[in-house]
N, C-alpha and C positions, 0 to 999 in steps of 0.2 A: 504494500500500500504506500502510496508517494501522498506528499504533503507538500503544499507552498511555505517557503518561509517565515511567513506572518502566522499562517494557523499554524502550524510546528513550535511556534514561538509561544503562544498562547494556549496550545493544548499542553505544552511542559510545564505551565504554571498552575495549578492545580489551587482551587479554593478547601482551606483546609481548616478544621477546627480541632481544638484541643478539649477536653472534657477534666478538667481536674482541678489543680493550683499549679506552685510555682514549676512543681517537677516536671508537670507534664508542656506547660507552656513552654518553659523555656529552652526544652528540648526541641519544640519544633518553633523556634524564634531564632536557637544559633545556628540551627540544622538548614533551615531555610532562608535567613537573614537577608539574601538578593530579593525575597519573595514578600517580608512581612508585610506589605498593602492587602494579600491574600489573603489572610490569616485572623481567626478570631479564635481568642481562649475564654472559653466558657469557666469558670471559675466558683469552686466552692462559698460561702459567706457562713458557714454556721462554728469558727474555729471562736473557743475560747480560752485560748491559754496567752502568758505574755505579754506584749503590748496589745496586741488586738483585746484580749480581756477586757484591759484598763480603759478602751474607747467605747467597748463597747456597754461598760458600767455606766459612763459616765454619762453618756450621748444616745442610749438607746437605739444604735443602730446593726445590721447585720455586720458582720464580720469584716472589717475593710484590709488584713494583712496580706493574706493572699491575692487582693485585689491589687493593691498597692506592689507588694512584690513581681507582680506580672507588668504592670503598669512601665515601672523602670526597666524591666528587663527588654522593652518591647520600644522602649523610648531612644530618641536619635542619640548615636554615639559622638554625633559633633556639634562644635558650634556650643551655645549656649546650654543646650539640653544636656549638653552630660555633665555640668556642673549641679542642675537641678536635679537630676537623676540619682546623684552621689546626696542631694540635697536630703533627696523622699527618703533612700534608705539613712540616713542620720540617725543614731540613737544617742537619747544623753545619758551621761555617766552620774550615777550615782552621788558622785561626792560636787556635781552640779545642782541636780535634782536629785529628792530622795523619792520624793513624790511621784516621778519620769522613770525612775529606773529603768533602763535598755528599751525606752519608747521610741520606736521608729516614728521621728519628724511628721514621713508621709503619712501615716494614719490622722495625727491630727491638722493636718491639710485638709485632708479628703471631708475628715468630722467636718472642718469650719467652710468647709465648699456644699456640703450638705445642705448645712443651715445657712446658707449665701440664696442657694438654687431654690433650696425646699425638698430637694429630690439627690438618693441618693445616687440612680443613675446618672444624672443630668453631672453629679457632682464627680465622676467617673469620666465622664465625656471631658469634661471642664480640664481635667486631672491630666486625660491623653492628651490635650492641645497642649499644655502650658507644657510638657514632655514632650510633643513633637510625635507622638504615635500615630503610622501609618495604619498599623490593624487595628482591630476591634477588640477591645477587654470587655465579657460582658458577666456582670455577676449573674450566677443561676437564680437568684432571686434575690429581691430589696426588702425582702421579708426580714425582720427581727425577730428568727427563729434557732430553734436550737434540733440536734439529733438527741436521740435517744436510744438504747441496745436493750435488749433482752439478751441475758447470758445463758449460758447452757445450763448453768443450775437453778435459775428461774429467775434471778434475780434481775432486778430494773435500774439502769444508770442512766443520768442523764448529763446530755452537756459534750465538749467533743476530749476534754481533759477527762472525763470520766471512762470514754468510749474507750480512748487506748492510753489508759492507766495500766501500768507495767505490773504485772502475775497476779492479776484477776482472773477469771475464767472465761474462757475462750465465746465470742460476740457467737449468738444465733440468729439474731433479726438485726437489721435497723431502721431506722422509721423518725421519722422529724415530728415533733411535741407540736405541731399544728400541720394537721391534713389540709387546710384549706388557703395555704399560702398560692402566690401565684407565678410563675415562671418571669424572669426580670425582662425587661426591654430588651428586643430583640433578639433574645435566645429562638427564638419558634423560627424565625426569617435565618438565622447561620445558620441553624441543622437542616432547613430545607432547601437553603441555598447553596449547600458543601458538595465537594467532590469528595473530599477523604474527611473523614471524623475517627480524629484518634483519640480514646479513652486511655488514663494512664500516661505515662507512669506516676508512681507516687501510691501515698498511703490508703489501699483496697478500703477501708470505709469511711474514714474522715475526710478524705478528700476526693475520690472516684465514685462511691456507692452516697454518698453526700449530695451528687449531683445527681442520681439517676432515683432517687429516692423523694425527688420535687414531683409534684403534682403534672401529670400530663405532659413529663421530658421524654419518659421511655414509649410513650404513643407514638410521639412527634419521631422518636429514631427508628420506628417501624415505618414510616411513611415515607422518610428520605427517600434520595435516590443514592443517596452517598456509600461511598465501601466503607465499611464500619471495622475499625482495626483496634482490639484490645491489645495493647503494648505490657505485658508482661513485666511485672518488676523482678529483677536479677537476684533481691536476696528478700528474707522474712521480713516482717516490720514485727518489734517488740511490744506488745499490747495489743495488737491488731491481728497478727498472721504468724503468728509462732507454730511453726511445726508443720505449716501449711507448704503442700508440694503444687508445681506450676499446676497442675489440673484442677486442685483446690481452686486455687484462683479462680481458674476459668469458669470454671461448675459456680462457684459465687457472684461473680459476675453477672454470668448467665441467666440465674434464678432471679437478679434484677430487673434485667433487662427481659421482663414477664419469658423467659423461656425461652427467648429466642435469642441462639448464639449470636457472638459478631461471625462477620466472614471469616476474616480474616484473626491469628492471633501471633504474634510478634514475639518471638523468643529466643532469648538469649543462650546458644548452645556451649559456650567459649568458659573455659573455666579460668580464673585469672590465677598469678602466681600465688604461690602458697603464703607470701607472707602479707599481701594483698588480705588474704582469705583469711590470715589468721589477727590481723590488727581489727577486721569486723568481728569474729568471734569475740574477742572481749567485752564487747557491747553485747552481746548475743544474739548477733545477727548473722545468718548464715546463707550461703548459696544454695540458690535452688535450680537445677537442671533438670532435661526432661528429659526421663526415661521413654523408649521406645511405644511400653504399655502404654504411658500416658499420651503420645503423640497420637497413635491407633486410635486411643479414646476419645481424642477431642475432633478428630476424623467423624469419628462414628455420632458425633454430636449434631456434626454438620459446620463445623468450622474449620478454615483449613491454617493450621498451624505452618509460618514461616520461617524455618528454625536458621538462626546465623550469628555468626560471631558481631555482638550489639557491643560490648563492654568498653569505658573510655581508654583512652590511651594515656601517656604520661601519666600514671597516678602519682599524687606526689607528699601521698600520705591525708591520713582522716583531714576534714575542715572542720574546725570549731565552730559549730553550727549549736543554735537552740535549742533544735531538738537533733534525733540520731543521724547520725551520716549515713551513709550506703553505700554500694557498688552503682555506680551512674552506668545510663547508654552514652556512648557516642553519638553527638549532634550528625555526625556526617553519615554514620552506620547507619543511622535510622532513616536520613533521609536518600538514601540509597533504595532501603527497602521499600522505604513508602511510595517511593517513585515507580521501583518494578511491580508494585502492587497495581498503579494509579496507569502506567502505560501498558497493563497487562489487560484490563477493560474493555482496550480497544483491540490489540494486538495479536494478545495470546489468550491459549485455554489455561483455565485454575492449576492443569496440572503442572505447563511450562511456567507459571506465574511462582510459583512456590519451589520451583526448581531451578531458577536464572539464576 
């Protein structure tokens, strides 16, 4: 099949959304960076640990960290913006503020842009301009809501600090403390306007099952036209997915998404160096690969597993992050894959697509 310049040009740019928080945005922000006018990350709002906490006590809004953290990550690297950019992520120290303790600046931006606009979308748009953002950040909802778990021993948590609270007993449900919130501005129009919609990576229910757990999301992703790719996280999360194997995943996922697999699911086959693998075991976080059975199985579910070496390069040891670190994908790995997924549509059958 021959293509003119122009449409070759514009068929390899692919409209693409992200379904999660920072992990999974910013993965397809550095991956595709030529591309980000393309791109919208649909974004959790129910996080209450930290600085988001403290805004969200004081201000009564949904969640603005994960909003804010995409926001910068998506924001122009030159010129004026990446001084404002280093601005949003700003946290004050302590022996500044006792009150601020490790408050990222950008949250109470976005709070005082809030109550500027009246609206906290409006105040998110407000947010992308004064950053210089080409795509879309859009919260999964403007709702001032919170999740909530049923644990396997019957017990009820609520809140996203409670959800994955470290050696409680393992999440059976989860479900948001108001059924009747409503899907945020322009969430409905990016899912029906996508080529590719990648769920993931990042934390399986605080931040991925958080968003498909909103009122009339997972309808909306049965109606798409888009190839729906679940991106596989590379190791456990601690209070969330302890013990849990790649197929776990998928099957929980799934059961979200009322039943019905994504197409596609993205996984990492590559095991990284031992001492890689052992500086995350002290956090007790561990690698997860997929055995054959499990590939067969997620086959036989009706989703076709794309197994490839995903893992970063250069590690250069854990970051001091807030919460745990992990084994990251490569920006570039992934957009390789998502690419032979997105030119395989037109090109190839599922089987050559998952075999390039």
């Amino acid at each position: 099949m021959s293509m003119d310049s122009e449409s070759r040009k514009n068929w390899s740019k692919p409209k693409i959304v992200s379904i999660g928080s920072i992990s999974a945005a910013s993965l397809l922000i550095n991956g595709f960076r030529d591309q980000v006018e393309n791109q919208t990350a649909i974004v959790s709002t129910t996080d209450t640990g930290s600085s988001t906490g403290i805004i969200r006590k004081k201000f009564s809004l949904p969640a603005p960290g994960d909003v804010r953290a995409v926001l910068s990550a998506m924001g122009d690297n030159k010129g004026p913006q990446a001084i404002l950019k280093r601005l949003f992520e700003y946290r004050f120290k302590p022996e500044h503020f006792v009150e601020l303790d490790n408050l990222a600046l950008g949250n109470l931006i976005l709070a005082a842009l809030t109550e500027i606009t009246g609206n906290f979308s409006e105040a998110v748009k407000k947010a992308g301009e004064i950053l210089g953002v080409k795509g879309r950040v859009l919260p999964v909802t403007t709702a001032n809501t919170n999740i909530k778990a049923i644990l396997v021993n019957g017990e009820e948590v609520w809140g996203e600090e409670e959800v994955r609270r470290l050696g409680k007993p393992s999440i059976q449900k989860l479900f948001l403390e108001n059924s009747s919130v409503e899907l945020g501005e322009g969430v409905s129009e990016a899912l029906m306007e996508a080529d590719i919609i990648v769920i993931g990576p990042g934390c399986l229910y605080t931040s991925l099952i958080a968003c498909l757990v909103v009122p009339g999301f997972t309808e909306l992703l049965q109606k798409t036209k888009a190839k729906i790719v679940y991106c596989c996280n590379t190791t456990t999360t601690p209070g969330q997915t302890d013990e849990l194997t790649v197929l776990d995943h998928v099957e929980i996922i799934t059961r979200y998404l009322n039943n019905i697999p994504p197409h596609y699911i993205l996984i990492n086959n590559k095991k990284p160096r031992q001492d890689i693998e052992e500086a995350y075991q002290q956090d007790n976080i561990y690698l997860i690969l997929p055995t054959s059975d499990e590939v067969e199985r997620i086959r036989e579910m009706g989703s076709f597993p794309v197994l490839t070496d995903l893992i970063e390069e250069d590690w250069k040891g854990k970051r001091a992050l807030h919460k745990l670190d992990t084994i990251r994908h490569d920006p570039q790995k992934v957009r390789k894959a998502l690419l032979a997924i997105y030119e395989g549509k037109s090109f190839f059958s599922r089987k050559k697509e998952i075999n390039k």
